[in-house]
N, C-alpha and C positions, 0 to 999 in steps of 0.2 A: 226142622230142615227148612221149611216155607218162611221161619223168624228171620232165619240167617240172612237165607235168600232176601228176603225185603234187607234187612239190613246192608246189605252188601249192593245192594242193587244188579241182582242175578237175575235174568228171565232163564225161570228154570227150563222152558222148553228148547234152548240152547246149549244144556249141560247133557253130556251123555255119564250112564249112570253107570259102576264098576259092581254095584250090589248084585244082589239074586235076583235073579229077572228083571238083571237091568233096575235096579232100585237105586236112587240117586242117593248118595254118601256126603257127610260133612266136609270129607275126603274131596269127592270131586267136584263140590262149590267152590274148596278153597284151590285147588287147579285149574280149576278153569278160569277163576279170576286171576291169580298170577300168569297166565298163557295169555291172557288179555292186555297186563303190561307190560310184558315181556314186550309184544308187538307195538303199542305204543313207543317203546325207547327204542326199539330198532326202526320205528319211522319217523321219529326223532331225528336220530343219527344219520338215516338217507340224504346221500346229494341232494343240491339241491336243483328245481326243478327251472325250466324257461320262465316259472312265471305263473301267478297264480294255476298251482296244477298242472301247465302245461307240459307234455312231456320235452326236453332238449332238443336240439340237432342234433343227430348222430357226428362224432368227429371223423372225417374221411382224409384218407392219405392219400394227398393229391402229387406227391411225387412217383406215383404210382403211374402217372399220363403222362408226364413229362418233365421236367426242369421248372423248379418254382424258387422262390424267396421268400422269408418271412418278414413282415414289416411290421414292427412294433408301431401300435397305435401312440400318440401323443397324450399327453396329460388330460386338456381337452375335450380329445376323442374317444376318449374312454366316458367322460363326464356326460358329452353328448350320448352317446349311445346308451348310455344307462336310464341317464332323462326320456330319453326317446321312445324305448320300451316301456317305462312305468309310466309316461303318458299312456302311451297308447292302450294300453292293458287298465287302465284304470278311466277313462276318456271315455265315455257314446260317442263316438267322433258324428258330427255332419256337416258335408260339406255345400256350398250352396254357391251357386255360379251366373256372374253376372257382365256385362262388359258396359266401357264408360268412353264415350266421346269426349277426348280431349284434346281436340284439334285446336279451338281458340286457347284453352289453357296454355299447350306448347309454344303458339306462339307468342302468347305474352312473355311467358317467361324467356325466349330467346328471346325479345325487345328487350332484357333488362340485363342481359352479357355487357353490355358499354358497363352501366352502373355497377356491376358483380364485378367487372376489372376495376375499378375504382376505389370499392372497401374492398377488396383481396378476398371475396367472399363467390362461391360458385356456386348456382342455385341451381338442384339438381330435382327435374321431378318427384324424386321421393319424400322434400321439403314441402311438396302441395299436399300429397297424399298425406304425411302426417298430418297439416294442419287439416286437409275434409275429415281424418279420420277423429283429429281432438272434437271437431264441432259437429260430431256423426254420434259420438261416446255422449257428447253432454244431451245431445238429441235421444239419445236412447241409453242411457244411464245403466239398465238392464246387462252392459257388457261392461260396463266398469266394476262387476260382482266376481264375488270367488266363493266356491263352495265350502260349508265350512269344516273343520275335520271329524267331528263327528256326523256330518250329513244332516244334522237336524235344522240345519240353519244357513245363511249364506251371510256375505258381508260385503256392503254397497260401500264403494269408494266416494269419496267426494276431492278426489281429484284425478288429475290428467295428467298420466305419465305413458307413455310409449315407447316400446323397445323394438329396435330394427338389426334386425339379421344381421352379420357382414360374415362375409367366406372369409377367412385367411389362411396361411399355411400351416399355421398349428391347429386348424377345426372353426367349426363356427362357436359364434360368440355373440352375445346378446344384448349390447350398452342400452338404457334406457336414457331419454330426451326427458328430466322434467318438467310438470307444469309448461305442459305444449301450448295448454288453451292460453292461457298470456303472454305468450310469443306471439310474434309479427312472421312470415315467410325469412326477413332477414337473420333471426337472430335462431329460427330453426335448423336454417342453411350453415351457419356456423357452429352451430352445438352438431351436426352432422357431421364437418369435415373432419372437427375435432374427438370424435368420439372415434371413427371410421379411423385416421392417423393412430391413436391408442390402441385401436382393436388389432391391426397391422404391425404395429411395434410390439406388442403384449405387455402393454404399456395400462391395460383399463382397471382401476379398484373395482372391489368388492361392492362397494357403493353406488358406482357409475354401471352396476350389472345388474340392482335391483329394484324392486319398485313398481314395475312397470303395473299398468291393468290392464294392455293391448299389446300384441306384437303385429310387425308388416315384416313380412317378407318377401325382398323385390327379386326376382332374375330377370329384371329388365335389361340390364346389358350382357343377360350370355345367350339368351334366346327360350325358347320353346311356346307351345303356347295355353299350356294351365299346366296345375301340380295341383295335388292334396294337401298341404300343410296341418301338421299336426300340431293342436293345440300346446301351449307352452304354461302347465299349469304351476300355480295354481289360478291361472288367467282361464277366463272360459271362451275367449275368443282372437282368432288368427288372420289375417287378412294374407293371400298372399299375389303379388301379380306379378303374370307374364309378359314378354316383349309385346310394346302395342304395335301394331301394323295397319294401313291403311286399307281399306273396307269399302267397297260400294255400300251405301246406305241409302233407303229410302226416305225423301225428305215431305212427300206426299205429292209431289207431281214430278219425279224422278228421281233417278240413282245418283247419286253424290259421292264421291271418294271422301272418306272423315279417318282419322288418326283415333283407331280403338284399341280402348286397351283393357285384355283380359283381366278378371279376378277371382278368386276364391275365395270364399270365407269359410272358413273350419268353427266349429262352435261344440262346446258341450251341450249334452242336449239333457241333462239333468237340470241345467239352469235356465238354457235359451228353446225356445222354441220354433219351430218353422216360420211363421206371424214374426216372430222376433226379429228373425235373420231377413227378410223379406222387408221389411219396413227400413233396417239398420242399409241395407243395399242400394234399397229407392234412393234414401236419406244421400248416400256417399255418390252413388252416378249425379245424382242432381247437385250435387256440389263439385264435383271434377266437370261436370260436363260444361257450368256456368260459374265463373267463378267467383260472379260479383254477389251471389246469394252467402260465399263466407262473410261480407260486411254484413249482411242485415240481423 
């Protein structure tokens, strides 16, 4: 009885016995191991769950309050929401919060609207942010990494590719800008317009959606003033910023009205570390803040 058991891989102290005084039976090793897979294929077969384990939402009948409609999600939004979940459920998310004076930055670049009417090209603050952000990545290389799938390893980029949100009406969408770091502000403003037009037409490949090592996501022109963003993996790190607003700021002999503007940085913390995100932040305010340290 003890051979089988080892064989079979029985702890007999889990087997109840059918014998004489309860004495365990060949009988009831070999029932209790098929009770054992029985369970197995019916937890197999079970629905499935929200997510690693998680138990569902319950489904509620919300016509039961009032007058409702159903709205089928888009192609998309379904893609989004899927992504979204399996980030975040597989993700350490952290998120680290920082703001950047870019009073003189803004207005340079509104000094160069003449010029933007000129080449037919609009330079939209989110054109400077990419570019602090490419010379922020080669600064700290550390977020140009992806975890790798088996966890034993990760894998450093040796380029610069950046992907920026855009809302449209079919769901958000993800085009990547690349090889940022050898662009100039003009020719990123233009990979912008043109990516942005695509992403609004549902006009973007496959191609023009991947790649990326970094994402920014801006709600600069709907408002609020921060959000969480959730990493967009297999990237380990997210930037995202809110409308800047003008701020009393102490300049060391008084308060100053300066044009700040919020941001977030989301990071996996399997790869990046607090140090990490803290250095990667200094690195990006001090380049929005002055923007003549992008030449040096």
């Amino acid at each position: 009885m003890r051979l089988l058991s080892r064989e079979l891989g029985v702890d007999l102290t889990q087997v109840s016995g059918t014998g004489p005084k309860g004495r365990i039976q060949k009988d009831d090793v070999s029932n209790f191991v098929k009770k054992v897979m029985q369970n197995k294929d019916s937890a197999a077969a079970a629905p499935a769950t929200g997510g690693a384990g998680i138990p569902p939402i319950p489904a509620v009948d919300f016509s039961q309050f009032g007058e409702i409609e159903e709205v089928k999600l888009s192609k998309i939004q379904k893609l989004t929401a899927a992504n979204m979940q399996r980030n975040w459920l597989n993700i350490p998310h952290v998120t680290q919060f920082d703001d950047a004076d870019i009073t003189e930055q803004e207005a340079f670049r509104k000094g160069l609207k003449a010029e933007g009417e000129k080449r037919g090209v609009r330079i939209t603050p989110v054109a400077f942010l990419i570019k602090a952000l490419a010379a922020t990545l080669q600064a700290n290389p550390i977020f140009a990494r992806s975890m790798g799938a088996d966890g034993q390893h990760v894998v450093q980029k040796h380029y610069i590719n950046i992907g920026m949100a855009v809302d449209t009406p079919r769901g958000l969408v993800v085009p990547v800008i690349k090889d940022v770091d050898q662009k100039g502000i003009w020719e990123i403003s233009a990979d912008i317009m043109d990516l942005a037009a695509k992403a609004r037409d549902g006009k973007l490949t496959p191609a023009e959606m991947s790649g990326g090592c970094f994402t920014l996501s801006s709600l600069g022109a709907i408002g609020g003033n921060g959000f969480t963003p959730i990493v967009n993996a297999p990237e380990v790190g997210i930037l995202g910023v809110s409308k800047s607003q003008i701020k009393p700021v102490w300049n060391g002999t008084e308060f100053a009205p300066r044009l700040m503007l919020p941001m977030a940085l989301s990071y996996d913390h399997r790869v990046i570390n607090g140090g990490d995100a803290g250095r990667f932040m200094t690195h990006l305010v001090k380049l929005l803040s002055d923007i003549r340290h992008l030449a040096l």
